[in-house]
Phi, psi and omega in degrees: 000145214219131169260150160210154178286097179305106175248192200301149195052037112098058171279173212199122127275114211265111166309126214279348172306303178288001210255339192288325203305315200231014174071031217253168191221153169322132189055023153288176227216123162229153186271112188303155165194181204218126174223083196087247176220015159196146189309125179230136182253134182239080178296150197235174177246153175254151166234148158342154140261340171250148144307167164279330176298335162327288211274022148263017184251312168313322181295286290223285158346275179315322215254347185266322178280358182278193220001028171273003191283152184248129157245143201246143194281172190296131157102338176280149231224152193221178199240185173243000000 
């Protein structure tokens, strides 16, 4: 058993042992849980939610629709 320390902004150094042990890599991301009286970390993977061609196809959206909007001043009553 390997001890580690809580530190400020209630960070955890992950022992190298355990990081060579389980392949783990710089900036993953794992999902916290409470089990009983202890803590488990589950590394997870995120996936994209766009493609990148999506999200040149959205850009390419916003920039053709931005200032097409019509403003309506406060209190005034508008149709659809």
């Amino acid at each position: 058993m390997t001890i580690t320390k809580l530190k400020a902004k209630n960070q955890l150094t992950i022992p190298s042992a355990v990081v060579k042990r389980l392949h783990l890599k710089m900036d993953e991301l794992f999902a916290v849980d409470i089990e009983d009286n202890y803590i488990r970390l589950t590394p997870v993977k995120v996936e994209p939610r766009y493609t990148a061609e999506e999200l040149k196809a959205i850009d390419h959206i916003v920039e053709t629709e931005k200032g097409k909007a019509k403003v309506i001043k406060p209190g005034k009553s508008f149709k659809f």
